[in-house]
NUKEBA-471463 format. One record per residue: residue in three letters; y, x, z of N, C-alpha, C in turn. Coordinates in steps of 0.001 Angstrom, whole numbers, plus 500000, padded with zeros to 6 digits. Each point is the difference from the previous one (the first is absolute). Last residue first. Layout:
BEGIN
ALAYXZYXZYXZ
...
//
This chain:
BEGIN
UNK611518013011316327499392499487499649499137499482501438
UNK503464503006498731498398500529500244499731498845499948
UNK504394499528497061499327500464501273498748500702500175
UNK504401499909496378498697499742500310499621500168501639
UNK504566499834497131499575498921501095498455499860500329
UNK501700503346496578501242499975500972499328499005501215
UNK495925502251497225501689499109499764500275499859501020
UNK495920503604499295501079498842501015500940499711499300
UNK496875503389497112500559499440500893500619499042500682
UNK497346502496495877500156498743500694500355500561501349
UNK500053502343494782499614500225501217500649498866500559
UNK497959501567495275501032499478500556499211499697501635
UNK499341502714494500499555499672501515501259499289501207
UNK498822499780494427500726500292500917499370500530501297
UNK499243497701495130499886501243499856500596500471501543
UNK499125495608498489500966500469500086500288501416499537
UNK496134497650500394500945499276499110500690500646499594
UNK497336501609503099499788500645499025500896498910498580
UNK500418501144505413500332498994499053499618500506498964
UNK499241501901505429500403499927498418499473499173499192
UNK501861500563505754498890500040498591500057500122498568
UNK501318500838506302500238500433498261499034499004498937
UNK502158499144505900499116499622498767500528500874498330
UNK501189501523505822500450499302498456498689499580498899
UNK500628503519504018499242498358500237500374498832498621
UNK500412504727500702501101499687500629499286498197500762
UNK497566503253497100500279500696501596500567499013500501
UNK498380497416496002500423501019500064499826500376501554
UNK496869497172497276500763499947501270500334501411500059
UNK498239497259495041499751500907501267501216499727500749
UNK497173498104495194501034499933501334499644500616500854
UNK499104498971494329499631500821501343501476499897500954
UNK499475497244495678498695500913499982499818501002501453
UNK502532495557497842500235500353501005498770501039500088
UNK502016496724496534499321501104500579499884500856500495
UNK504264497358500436499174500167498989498777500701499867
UNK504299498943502900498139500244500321499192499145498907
UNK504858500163500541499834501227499910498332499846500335
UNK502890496329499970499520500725498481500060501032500087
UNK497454497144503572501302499698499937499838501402498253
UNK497082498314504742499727499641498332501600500471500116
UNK495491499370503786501803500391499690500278500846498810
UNK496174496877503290500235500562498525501593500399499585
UNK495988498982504039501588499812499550500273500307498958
UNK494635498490503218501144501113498410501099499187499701
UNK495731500155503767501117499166499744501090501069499189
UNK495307501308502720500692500002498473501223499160499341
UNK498044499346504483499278499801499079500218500258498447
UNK502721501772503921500251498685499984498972499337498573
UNK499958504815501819499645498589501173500386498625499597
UNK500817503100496568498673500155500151499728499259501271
UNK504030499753496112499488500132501648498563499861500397
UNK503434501026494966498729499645500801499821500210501825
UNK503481500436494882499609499998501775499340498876500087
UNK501815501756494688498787499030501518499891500959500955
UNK503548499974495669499553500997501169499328498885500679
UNK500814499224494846500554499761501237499233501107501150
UNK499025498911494553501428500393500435500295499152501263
UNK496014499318496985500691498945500667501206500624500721
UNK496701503150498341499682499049499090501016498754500419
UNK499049504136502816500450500167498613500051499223498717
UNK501021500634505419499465498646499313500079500758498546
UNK499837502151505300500769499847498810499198499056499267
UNK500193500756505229498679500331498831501492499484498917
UNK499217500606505818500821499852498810499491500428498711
UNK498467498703505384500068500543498963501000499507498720
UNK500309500365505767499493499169498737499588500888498807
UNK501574501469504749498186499772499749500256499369498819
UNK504826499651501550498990500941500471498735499410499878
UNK504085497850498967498711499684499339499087501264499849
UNK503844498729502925499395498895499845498894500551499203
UNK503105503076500402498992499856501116499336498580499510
UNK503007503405497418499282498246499528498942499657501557
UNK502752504236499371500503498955499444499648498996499841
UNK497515503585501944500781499242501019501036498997499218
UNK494774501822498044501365500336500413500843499159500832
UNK495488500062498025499825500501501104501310500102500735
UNK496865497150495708501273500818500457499830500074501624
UNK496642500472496025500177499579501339501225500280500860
UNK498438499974494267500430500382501482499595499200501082
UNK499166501007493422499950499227501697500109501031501265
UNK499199498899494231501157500721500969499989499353501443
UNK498635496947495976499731501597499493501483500616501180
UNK497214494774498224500391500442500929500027502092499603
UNK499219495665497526500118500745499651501018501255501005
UNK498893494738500196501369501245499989500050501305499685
UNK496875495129499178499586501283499996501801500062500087
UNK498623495147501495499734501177498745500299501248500599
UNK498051499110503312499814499261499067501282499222499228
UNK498393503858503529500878499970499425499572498739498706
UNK498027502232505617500090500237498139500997498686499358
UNK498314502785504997500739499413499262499518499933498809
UNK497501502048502828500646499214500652500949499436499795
UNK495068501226497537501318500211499819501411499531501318
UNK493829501038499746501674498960499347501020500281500449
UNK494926502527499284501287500211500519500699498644499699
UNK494801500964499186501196500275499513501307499357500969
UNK495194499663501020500566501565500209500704499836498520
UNK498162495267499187499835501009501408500184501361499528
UNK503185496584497328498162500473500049500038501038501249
UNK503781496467497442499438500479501044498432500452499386
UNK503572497885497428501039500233500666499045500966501597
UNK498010499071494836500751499793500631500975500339500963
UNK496795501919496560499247498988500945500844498878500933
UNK501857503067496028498634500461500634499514498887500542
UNK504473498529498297499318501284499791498943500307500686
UNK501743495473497162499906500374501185499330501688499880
UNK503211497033496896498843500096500000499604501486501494
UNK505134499412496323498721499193500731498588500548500609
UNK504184501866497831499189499387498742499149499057501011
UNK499929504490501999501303499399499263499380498644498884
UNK497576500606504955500302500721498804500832499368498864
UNK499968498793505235499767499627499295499847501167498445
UNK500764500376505567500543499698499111498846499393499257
UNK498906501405504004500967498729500161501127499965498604
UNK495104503324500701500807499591499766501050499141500318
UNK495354502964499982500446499113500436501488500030500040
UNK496919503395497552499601498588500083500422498986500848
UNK501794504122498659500487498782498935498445498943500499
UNK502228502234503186500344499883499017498625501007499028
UNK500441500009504775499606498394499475500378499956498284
UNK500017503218504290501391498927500018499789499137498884
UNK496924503410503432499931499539498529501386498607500111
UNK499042504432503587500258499260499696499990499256498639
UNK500016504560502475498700499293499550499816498439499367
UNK504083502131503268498814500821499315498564498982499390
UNK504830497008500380499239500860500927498754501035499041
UNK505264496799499588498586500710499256499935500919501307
UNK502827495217498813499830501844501312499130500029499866
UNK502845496877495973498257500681501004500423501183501102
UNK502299495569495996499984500963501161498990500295501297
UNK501014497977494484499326500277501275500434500874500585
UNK500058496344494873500339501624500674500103499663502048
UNK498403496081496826499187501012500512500719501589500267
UNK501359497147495636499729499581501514499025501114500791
UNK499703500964495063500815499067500092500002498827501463
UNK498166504052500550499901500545498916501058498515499863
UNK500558503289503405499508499684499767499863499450498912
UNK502203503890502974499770499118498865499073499566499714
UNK501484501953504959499386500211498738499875498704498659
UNK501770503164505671500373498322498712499229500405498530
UNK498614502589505343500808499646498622500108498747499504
UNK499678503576504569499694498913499558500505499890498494
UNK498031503255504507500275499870498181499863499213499930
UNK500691500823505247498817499761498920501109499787498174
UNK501964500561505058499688501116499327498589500370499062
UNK502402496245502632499081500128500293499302501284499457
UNK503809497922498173500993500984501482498394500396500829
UNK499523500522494767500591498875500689500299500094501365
UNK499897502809495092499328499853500971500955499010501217
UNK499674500069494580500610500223501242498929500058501087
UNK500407498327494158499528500675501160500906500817501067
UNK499823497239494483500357500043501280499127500659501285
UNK498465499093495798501549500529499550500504500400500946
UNK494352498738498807501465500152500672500848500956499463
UNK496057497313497607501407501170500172500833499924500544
UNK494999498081500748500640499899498329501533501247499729
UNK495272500691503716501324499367499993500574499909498732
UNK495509501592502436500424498159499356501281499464500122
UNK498807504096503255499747499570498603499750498745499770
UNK501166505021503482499583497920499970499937500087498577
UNK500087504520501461500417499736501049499563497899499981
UNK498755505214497373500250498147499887499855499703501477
UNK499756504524498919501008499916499971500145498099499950
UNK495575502091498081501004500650501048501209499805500070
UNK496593496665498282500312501486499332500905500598501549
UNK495910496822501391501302499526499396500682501696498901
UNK496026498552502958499646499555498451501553499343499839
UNK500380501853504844498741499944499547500388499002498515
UNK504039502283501412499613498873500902498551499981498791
UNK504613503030501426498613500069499111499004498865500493
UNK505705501705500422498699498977500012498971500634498828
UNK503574502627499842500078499847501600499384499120500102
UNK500071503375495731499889498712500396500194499679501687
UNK502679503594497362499041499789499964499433498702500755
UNK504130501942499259499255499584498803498523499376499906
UNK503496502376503457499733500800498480498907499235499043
UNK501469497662503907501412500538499341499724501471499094
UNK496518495972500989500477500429500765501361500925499352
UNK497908495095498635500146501151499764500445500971500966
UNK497739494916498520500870500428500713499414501513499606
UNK500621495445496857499752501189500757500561500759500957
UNK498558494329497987500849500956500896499842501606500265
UNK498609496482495493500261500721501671500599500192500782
UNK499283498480494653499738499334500921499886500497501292
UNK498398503126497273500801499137499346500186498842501077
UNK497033504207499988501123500333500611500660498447499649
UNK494478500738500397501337499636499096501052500519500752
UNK495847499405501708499659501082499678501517499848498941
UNK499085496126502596500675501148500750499672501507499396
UNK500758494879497803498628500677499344500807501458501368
UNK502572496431498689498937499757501028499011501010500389
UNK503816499876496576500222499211501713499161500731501052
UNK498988499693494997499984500890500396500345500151502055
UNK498858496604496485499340500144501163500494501045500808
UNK501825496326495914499502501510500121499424500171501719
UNK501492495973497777498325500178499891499726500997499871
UNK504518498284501162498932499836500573498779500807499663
UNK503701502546498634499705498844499663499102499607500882
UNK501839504030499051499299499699499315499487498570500125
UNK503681503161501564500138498624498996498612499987499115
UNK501050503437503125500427500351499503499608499371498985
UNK499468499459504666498828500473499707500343499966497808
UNK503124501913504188499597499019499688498914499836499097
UNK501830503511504579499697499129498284499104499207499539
UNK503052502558504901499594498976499164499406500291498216
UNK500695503160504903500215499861498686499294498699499525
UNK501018503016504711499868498996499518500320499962498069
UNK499810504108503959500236499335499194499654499244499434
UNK500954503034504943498284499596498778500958498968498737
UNK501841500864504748500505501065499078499407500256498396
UNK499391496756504411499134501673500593500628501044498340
UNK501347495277499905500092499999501637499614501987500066
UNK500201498003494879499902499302500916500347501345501397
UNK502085499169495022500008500989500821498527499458501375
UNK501385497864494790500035499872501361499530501004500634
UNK500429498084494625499565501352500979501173499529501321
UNK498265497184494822501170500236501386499224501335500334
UNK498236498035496525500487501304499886500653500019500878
UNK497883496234496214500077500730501222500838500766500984
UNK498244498744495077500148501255500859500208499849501006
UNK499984496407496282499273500563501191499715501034500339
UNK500583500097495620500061498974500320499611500451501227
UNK499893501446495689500956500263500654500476499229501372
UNK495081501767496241500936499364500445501165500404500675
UNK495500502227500026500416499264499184500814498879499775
UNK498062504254503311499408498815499823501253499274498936
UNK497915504669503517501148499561499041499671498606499152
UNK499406501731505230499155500052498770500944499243499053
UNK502621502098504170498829498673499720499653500270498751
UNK502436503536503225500300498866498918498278499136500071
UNK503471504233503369498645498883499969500277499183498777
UNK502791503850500802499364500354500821498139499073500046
UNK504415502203496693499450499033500609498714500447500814
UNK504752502862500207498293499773499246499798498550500222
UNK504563503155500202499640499039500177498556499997499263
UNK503393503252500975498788500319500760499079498577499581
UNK504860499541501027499752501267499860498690500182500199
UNK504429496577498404498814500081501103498768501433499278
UNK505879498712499946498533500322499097499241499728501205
UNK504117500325501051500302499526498624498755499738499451
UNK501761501103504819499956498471499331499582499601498422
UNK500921504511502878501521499282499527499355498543499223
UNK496347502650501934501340499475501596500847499775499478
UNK495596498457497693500657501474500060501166499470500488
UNK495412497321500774500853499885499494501240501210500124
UNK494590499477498783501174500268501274501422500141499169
UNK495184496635498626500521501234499542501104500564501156
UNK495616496214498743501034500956500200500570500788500248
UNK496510495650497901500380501655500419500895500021500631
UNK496496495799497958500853500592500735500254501516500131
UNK498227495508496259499951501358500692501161500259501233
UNK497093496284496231500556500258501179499930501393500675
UNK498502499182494804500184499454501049500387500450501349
UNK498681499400494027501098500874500771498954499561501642
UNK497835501043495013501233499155500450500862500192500968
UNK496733502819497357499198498707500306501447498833500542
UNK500621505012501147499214499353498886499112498622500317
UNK504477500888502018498964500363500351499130499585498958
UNK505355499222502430499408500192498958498545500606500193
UNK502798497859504064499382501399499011499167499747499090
UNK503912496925503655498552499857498441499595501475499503
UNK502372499644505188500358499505498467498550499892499329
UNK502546501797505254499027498935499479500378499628498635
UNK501959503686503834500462499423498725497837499091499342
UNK502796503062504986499102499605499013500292499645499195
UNK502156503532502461500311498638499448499139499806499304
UNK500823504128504342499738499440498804500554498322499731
UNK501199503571503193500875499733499095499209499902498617
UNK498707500964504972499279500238498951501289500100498536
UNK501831498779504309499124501369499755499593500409499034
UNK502432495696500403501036501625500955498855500818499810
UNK497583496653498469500736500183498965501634500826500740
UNK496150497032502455500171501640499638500587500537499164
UNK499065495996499288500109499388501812500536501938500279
UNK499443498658495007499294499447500662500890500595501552
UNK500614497454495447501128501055500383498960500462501191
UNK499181497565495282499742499988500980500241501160500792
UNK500616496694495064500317501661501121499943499577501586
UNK497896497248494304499857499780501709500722502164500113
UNK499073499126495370500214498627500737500543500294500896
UNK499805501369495110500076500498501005500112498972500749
UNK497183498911496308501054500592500188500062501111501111
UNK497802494838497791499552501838500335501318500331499863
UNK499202495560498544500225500123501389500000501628500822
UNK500215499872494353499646498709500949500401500181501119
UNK500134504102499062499825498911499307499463498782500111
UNK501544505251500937500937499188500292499823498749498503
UNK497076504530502850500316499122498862501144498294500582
UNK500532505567501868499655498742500076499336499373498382
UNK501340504586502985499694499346498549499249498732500323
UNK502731502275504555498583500470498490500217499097499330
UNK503702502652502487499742499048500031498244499869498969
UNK504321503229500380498999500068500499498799499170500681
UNK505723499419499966499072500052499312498379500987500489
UNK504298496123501072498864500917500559499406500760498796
UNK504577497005499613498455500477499638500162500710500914
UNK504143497880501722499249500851499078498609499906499310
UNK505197497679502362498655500109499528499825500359499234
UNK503833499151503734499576501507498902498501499578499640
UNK502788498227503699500865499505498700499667500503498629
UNK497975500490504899501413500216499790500676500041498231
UNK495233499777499662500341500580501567501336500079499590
UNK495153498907497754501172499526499852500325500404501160
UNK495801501150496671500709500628500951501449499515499897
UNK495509498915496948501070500155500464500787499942501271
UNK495438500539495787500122499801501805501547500456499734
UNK497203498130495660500876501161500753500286499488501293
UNK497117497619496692499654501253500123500693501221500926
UNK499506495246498404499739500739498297500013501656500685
UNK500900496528503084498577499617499648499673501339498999
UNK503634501123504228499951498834498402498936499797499523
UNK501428501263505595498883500019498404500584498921498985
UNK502897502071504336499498498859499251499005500471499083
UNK502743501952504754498962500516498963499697498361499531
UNK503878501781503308499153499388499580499027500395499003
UNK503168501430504401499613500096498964499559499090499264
UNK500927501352504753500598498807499792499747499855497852
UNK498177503103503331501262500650499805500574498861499490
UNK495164499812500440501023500238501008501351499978500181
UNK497653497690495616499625501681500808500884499623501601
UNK497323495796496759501590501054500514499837501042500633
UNK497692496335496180500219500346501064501118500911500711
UNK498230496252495403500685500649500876499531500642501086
UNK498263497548494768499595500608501559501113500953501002
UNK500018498199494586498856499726501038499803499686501377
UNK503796499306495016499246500783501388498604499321500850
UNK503038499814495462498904499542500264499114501047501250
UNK504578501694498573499081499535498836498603499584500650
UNK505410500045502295499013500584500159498931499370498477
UNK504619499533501319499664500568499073498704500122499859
UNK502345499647504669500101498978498955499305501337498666
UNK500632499932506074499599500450498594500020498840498709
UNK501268498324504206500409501297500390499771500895498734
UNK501082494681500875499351500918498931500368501039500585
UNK499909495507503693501118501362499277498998500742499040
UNK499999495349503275499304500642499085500682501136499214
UNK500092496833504768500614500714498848499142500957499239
UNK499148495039503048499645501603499778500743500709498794
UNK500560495559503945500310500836498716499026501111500094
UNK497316497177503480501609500024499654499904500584498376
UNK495472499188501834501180500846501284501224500103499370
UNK497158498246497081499573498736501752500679500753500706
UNK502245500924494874498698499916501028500154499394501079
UNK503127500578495385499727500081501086498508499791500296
UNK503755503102497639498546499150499643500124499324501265
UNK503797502766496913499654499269501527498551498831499586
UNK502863505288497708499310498605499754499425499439501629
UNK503362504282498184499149499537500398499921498433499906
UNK501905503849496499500453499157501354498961499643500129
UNK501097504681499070499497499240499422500149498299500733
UNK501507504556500961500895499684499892499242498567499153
UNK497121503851499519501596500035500454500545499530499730
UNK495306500829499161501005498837499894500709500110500832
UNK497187504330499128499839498916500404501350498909499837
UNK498018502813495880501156500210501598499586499313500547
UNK498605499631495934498822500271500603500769500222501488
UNK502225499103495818499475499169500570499027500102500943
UNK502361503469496992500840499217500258499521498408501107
UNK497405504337499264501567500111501144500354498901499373
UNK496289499623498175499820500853501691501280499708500770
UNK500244499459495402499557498791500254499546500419501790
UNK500579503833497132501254499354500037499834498556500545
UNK496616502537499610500631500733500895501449499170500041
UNK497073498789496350499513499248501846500481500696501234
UNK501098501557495579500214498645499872499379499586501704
UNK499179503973498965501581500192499761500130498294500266
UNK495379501868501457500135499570498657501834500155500258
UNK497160501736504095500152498553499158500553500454498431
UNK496199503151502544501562499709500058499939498445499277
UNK496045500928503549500291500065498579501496499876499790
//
């Protein structure tokens, strides 16, 4: 879509990358970490990834995919119609593993839909001067349903090229069922093959449900064991971290380690046979959204951990999974809701600040070690 004169002018004057911006010193268990704004201006971002070519691609919620490279950010255009409400929008880009060939880009958002909206995926090829995506369809949505709430919506590439898709069961509340119910899209895990079509079919399930009984993950990765893992919101306490398996029930909304808002216990408690627990969870709630496994050589110390953003308490949690989940919390005034983190080529930590409007990139201070 073209921009508007006014947001073309707000493009170029703040959307550059930060040149020349100064950097910030956090520290952590492995030394300084410098914190540098590479993008600024940004309007309530979503979701980062990166082309080959050292590129970037951000989702804005209200709707526009952007293209940052050597000092020059653009719209994409050719993008689908979003509803951009409540939590709906544009969400989650996903660059996939083939993208020197195919030169597609997924895109995960809210589609409007009679009756209301819900969780969708498509995409589209990306055209060789970068500007447009070409061709773009949706490919998979969820039954349309009432409200703005809980979508959901990461997307993960897994191991054989097949596609991962989170949603959420779109705030209906404990005493909605949908979660649960495997003839439902809400609340899931889907998996997808790369035209769309379902890649799990698992007996008195819909096609394409891969797990279920999940509230809304935000977060998802695949882990160095090359299983789908996620962080998911919970309701007041109780957000979670799961390596989801085929077939799998993760418990929501009848089992819980939070509490419902206002008080008062959810479903049955904290256990019931063939439901899933959690290998972490979170009491109060962080409102966990964006997650890795870092893999890179800048931070050897905290190869295999995870990293999760805080959208409610502004800090980056590392997590060590051999070391029983033991969580660092690294805070400072650039991690302000912290809505998505990724591991650049280089090995560098990206994420974005929806405080802020930014994306800012982590690297080694002057005196950091491995740790």
């Amino acid at each position: 879509m073209p921009l508007p004169p006014l947001r073309a002018a707000l493009c170029a004057a703040l959307l550059a990358p930060a040149q020349g911006a100064l950097a910030e010193t956090l520290a952590s268990s492995t030394g300084p970490l410098k914190v540098e704004p590479v993008i600024t201006g940004l309007e309530e971002p979503w979701a980062l990834d990166f082309l080959p070519d050292g590129a970037v691609l951000i989702t804005e919620r209200d709707g526009r995919l952007l293209r940052a490279e050597g000092g020059v950010v653009a719209e994409i255009a050719g993008g689908p119609a979003v509803l951009a409400q409540g939590q709906g929008g544009l969400l989650d880009v996903m660059v996939p593993r083939d993208f020197a060939q195919s030169r597609e880009i997924w895109l995960s958002y809210a589609i409007p839909l009679a009756g209301g909206a819900a969780t969708a995926v498509g995409k589209g090829v990306l055209s060789a001067d970068g500007a447009r995506l070409e061709g773009f369809a949706t490919l998979y949505h969820g039954d349309a349903a009432r409200g703005g709430r809980h979508f959901g919506s990461r997307l993960v590439e897994a191991g054989d090229g097949t596609v991962f898709l989170t949603t959420g069961d779109r705030g209906t509340g404990p005493e909605g069922m949908e979660a649960q119910d495997p003839a439902r899209v809400e609340g899931k895990v889907i998996h997808l093959n790369r035209d769309g079509s379902p890649a799990t079919s698992l007996p008195g399930h819909r096609p394409g449900v891969y797990s279920l009984g999940h509230r809304n993950a935000q977060g998802a990765a695949l882990g160095p064991d090359g299983a789908l893992w996620l962080v998911e919101h919970g309701a007041q306490g109780g957000d979670e971290v799961n390596r989801v398996e085929a077939g799998r029930n993760y418990g929501w909304p009848v089992i819980s380690y939070g509490e419902d808002y206002g008080g008062g216990r959810i479903g049955e408690g904290v256990s019931r046979d063939g439901m899933e627990q959690p290998l972490h969870y979170w009491d109060p709630s962080i409102a966990p959204s964006g997650m890795i496994f870092y893999q890179g050589d800048l931070f050897p110390a905290w190869k295999g951990d995870i990293l999760t953003g805080s959208l409610n308490s502004d800090f980056i949690s590392r997590l060590d999974p051999e070391a029983g989940f033991a969580e660092e919390r690294i805070a400072g005034d650039q991690t302000g809701r912290v809505r998505d983190i990724v591991e650049a080529p280089d090995g560098a930590i990206w994420f974005l600040s929806v405080t802020d409007g930014a994306a800012y990139r982590i690297t080694p201070g002057e005196d950091a070690s491995s740790g």
